[in-house]
Every structure is written in structure tokens, then in C-alpha cells.
C-alpha positions as CSV (number, residue, x, y, z in Angstrom):
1,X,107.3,79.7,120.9
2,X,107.3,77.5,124.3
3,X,106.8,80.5,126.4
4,X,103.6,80.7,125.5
5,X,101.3,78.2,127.2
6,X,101.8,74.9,128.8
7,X,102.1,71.7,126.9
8,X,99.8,69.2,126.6
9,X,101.3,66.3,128.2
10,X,101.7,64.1,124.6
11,X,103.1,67.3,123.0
12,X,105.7,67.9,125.7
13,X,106.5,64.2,125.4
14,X,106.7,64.4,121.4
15,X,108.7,68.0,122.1
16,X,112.0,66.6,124.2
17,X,112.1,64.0,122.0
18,X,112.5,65.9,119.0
19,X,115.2,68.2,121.4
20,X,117.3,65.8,123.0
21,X,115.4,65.8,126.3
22,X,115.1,69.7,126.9
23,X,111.7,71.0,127.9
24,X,110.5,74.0,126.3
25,X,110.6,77.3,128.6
26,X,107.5,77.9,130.7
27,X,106.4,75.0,130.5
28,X,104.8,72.6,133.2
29,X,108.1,71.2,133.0
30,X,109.8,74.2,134.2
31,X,107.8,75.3,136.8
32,X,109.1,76.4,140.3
33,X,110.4,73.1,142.6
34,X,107.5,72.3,145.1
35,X,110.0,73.6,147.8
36,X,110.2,76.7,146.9
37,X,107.6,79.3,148.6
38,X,106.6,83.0,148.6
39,X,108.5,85.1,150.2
40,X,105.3,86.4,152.2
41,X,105.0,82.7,153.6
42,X,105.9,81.7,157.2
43,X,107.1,77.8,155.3
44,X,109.9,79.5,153.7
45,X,112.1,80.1,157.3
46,X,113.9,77.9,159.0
47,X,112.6,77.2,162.2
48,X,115.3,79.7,164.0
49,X,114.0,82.6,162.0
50,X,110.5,81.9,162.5
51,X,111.0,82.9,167.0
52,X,112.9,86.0,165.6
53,X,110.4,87.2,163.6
54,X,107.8,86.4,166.0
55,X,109.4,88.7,167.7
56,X,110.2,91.5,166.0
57,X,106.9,91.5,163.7
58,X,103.2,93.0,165.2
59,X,100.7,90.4,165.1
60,X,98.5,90.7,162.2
61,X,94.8,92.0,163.4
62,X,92.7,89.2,164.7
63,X,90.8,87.4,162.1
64,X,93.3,88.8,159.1
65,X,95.9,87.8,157.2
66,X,99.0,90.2,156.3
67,X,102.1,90.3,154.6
68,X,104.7,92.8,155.5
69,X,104.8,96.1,153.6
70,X,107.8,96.3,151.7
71,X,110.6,99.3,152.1
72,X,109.2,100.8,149.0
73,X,105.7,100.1,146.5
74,X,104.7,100.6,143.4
75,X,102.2,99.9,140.9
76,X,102.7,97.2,138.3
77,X,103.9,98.9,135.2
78,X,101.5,100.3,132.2
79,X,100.3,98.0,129.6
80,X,102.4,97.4,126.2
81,X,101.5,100.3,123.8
82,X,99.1,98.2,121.4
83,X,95.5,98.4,120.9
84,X,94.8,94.4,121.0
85,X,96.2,91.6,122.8
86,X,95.4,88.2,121.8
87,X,94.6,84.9,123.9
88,X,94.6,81.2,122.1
89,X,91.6,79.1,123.6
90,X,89.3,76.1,122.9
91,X,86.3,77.4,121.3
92,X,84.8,74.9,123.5
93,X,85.6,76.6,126.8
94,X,84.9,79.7,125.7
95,X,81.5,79.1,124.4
96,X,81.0,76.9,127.8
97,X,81.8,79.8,129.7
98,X,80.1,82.4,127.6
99,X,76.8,80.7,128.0
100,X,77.1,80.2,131.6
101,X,77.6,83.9,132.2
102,X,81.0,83.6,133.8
103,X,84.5,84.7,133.3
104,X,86.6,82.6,130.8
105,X,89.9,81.3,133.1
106,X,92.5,78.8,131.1
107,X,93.1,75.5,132.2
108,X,96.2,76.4,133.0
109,X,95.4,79.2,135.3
110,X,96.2,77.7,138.1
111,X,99.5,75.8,137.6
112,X,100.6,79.0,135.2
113,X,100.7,81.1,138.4
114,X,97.4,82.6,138.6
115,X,97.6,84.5,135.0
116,X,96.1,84.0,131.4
117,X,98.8,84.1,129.0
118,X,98.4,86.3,126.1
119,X,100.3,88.2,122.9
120,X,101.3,90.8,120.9
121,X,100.4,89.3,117.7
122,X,98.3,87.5,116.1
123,X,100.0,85.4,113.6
124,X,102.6,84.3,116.3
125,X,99.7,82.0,117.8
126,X,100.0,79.3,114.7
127,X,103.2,78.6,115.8
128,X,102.3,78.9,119.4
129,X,99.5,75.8,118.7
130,X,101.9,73.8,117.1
131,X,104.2,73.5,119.3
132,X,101.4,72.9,122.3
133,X,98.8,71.7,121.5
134,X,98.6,70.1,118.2
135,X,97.5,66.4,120.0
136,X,95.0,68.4,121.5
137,X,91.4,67.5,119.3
138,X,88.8,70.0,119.1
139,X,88.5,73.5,117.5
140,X,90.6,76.4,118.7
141,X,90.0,80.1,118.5
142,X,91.8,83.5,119.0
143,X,90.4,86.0,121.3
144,X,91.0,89.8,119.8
145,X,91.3,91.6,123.7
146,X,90.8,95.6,124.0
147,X,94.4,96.0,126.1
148,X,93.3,99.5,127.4
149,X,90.0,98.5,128.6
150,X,91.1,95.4,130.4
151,X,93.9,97.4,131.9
152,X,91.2,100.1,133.0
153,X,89.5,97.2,134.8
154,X,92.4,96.9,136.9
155,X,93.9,94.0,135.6
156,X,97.9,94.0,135.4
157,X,99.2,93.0,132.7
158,X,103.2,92.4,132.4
159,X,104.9,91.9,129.5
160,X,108.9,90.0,129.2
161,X,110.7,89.5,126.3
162,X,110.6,85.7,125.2
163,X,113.8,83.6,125.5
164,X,113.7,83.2,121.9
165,X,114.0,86.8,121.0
166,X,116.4,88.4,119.5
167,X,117.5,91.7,120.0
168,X,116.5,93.7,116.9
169,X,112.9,91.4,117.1
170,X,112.2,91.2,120.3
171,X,109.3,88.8,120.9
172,X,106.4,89.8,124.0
173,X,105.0,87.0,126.3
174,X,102.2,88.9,128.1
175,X,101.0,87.7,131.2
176,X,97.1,88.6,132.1
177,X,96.9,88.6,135.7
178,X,93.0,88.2,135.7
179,X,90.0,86.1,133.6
180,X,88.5,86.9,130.3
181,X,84.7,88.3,131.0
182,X,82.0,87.1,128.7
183,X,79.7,89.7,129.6
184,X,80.9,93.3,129.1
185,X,80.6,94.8,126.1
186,X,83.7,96.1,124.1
187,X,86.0,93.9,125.8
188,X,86.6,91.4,123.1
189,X,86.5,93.1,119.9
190,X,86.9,90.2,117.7
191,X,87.1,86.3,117.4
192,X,89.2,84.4,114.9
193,X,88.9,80.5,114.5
194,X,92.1,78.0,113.7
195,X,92.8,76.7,110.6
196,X,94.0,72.8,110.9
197,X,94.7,69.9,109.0
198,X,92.5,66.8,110.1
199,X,92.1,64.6,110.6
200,X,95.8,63.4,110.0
201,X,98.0,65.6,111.4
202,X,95.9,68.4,113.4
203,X,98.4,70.8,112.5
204,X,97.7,74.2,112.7
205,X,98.1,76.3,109.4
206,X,96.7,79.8,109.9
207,X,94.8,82.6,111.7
208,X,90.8,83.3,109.7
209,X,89.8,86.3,109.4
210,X,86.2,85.3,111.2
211,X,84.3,83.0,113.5
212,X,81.1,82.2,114.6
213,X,81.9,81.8,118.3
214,X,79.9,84.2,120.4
215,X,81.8,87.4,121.4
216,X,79.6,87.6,125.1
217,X,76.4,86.5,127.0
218,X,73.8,88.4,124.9
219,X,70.4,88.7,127.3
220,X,67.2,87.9,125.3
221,X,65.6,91.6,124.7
222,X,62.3,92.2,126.7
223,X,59.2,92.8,124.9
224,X,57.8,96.2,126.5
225,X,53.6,97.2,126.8
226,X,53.0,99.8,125.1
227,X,51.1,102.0,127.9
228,X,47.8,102.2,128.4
229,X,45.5,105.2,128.0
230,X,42.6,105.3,129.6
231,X,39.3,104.9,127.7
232,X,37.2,108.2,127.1
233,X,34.5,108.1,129.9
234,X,31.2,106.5,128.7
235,X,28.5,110.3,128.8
236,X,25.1,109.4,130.5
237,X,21.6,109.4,129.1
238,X,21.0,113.1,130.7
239,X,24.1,114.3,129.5
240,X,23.5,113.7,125.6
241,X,20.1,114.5,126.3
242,X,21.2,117.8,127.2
243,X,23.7,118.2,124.1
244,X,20.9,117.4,121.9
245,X,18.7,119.9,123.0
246,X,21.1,122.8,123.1
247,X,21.9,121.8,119.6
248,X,18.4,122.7,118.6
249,X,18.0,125.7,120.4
250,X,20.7,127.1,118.7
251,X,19.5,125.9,115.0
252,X,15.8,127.6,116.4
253,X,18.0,130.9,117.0
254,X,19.1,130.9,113.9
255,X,15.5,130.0,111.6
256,X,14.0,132.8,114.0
257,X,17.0,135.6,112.4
């Protein structure tokens, strides 16, 4: 499953080893050449082409930068039809980020292409570990991921068919263009911890069904007053003085009948 995340250094090391030098795909090993640029980038002409399009593009506005609007646009496509998507993480980082309020980003983030990488299913993710990250010491975790409610966030989220599919089991590398938030409710619906095999091997044996990771920041609840109500007004001397005596008129009234 080397389309999944990158490798750990040792792992990628131990990896080409075991396959006669070849990296795994998607790899650190396989990213782009450091030559290569976005198309949107004024580094990728030639010197020649950079007068001619100075002078057949506007300026961009002053204190902007721009890209060119393409020919034709459209929206990334929908989501894969699923109600989860999972994400492989140190419970470490998570927990780090989850107490500090923040969004969870991978430590791969970056390098990756600014995505979190992400699947279809669950039990592919043993696998997934083994091949990247089984030198890697510490505890690992699986983040269950409401896919509708991330995608209603606005966060793309494309999906390619790994190189080692086949194609009656096609195999889906999702790539999360966009953190993990620790902080609104719903979003991760579940948390599953990593079953190893230490401390010989750290080999990764299965998905459990629970974990006792927080989900999210959870606020401390505030303790509310209960409100006050005022206290009866204290009667003068004159005033029950005045109660008392109509009290016996009336009981006079009534001795007299």
C-alpha cells in the first residue's frame, strides 16, 4: 500500500532493499524533481517567454498576486459515495493538537503537496502501517472522518485509484486537501487505536474496535447562578401596627352580631 503515506526514512531504506532498489509510489522518494514548477509560476519560462508574456498579460492589481484564469473552470469533483473516510495518525499528535485547540495537519503535509492523505477502508490501514511506518515507536490511531461534513466545509477531497489496483478491486487513495479540526462536533465520529507487537518487531496486526484518545477540545462546562429574587420588603412598625388593629376590629364586629 505505498500510495498511502510517506515512509519513514528507516522504512524506505528497509523497503528497496527488500525490492531491489525500487521506491514505493508516492513516496518522498517519488516526489516531483526540484525543477519542476507550477504552471501558475513566472520560474517555469524561459527567459524569452517571460518579455512575451509581459507583454501580452495585464499586470496584476497593485499589492495582489494572480494567476491567469484558465479557458474553462470547474469545481473539484464530489466526494466518494461513503459515509466515513479514515486517516492513520500518531495518537501523540493528535492528542497534542486536540489539546491545543488547533487543527490536526500530518507531518507530511507539507512535502505531500499540501493534503492529508486518507481512505476508504479501514482495515486497509494495517497494511498501510507496515509498510511505513513500522520503525516508527509510539502508539498509532485511526481517525473515523464524517466525508459529507468535511466536504460541506469546503474541503476537496479527490480520490485516484491506487497503482496497485486491480480492475475488478479497485483500491482508493484519497487525498484531503485541508487539516483535521479538533474542535467541531460530529466531524470525527469515531477513534480506533493500533494493535502492535512490541517490543520486538512493532508490527502492526489489527484495527480495535475502541480508543481512549479524545475525539475534540471539550470546554470545561460553566457553573451558572441561579438568579436572584429579591427579598420580600421588611413592613414598618406602623404598618403591622395597623394590620393588627384592623384584625381586631373585625373580630369586635363579629362578638357585637
Amino acid at each position: 500500500m505505498g500510495w498511502f503515506h510517506t515512509m519513514d526514512p528507516e522504512d524506505l531504506k528497509a523497503f528497496m532493499a527488500e525490492n531491489g532498489g525500487e521506491a514505493p509510489t508516492c513516496s518522498l522518494s517519488n516526489k516531483p524533481k526540484e525543477d519542476s514548477v507550477p504552471a501558475c509560476s513566472s520560474e517555469s519560462k524561459k527567459p524569452e517567454e517571460k518579455t512575451q508574456a509581459k507583454e501580452e498579460t495585464k499586470p496584476a492589481p497593485s499589492g495582489t498576486t494572480a494567476c491567469a484564469l484558465p479557458p474553462t473552470s470547474s469545481p473539484p469533483p464530489p466526494p466518494p459515495e461513503t459515509e466515513s473516510i479514515y486517516h492513520l495518525c500518531q495518537k501523540s499528535l493528535w492528542e497534542e493538537a486536540v489539546e491545543a485547540g488547533k487543527p490536526y495537519f500530518p507531518p507530511t503535509f507539507i512535502v505531500d503537496g499540501k493534503f492529508t492523505r486518507a481512505s476508504v477502508g479501514k482495515e486497509d490501514l494495517v497494511s498501510t502501517a507496515n509498510s511505513f511506518y513500522k520503525n516508527t515507536q509510539g502508539a498509532w490511531i485511526v481517525l473515523e472522518i464524517d466525508c459529507k461534513m468535511l466536504y460541506g466545509l469546503g474541503v476537496a477531497i479527490l480520490s485516484q485509484d491506487a497503482p496497485e489496483s486491480t480492475k475488478t478491486v479497485p483500491v482508493k487513495c484519497l487525498q484531503v486537501f485541508g487539516g483535521i479540526s479538533t474542535t467541531l462536533p460530529g466531524l470525527i465520529t469515531n477513534v480506533y487505536d493500533m494493535e502492535r507487537v512490541f517490543p520486538s518487531s512493532g508490527k502492526f496486526v489489527a484495527v480495535l474496535e475502541s480508543s481512549d484518545a479524545k475525539i475534540q477540545k471539550v470546554e470545561p462546562a460553566q457553573e451558572t447562578a441561579p438568579p436572584l429574587v429579591p427579598e420580600p420588603k421588611a413592613k414598618s412598625a406602623k404598618e403591622q401596627s395597623k394590620k393588627s388593629k384592623g384584625k381586631f376590629g373585625l373580630f369586635r364586629k363579629k362578638s357585637q352580631t
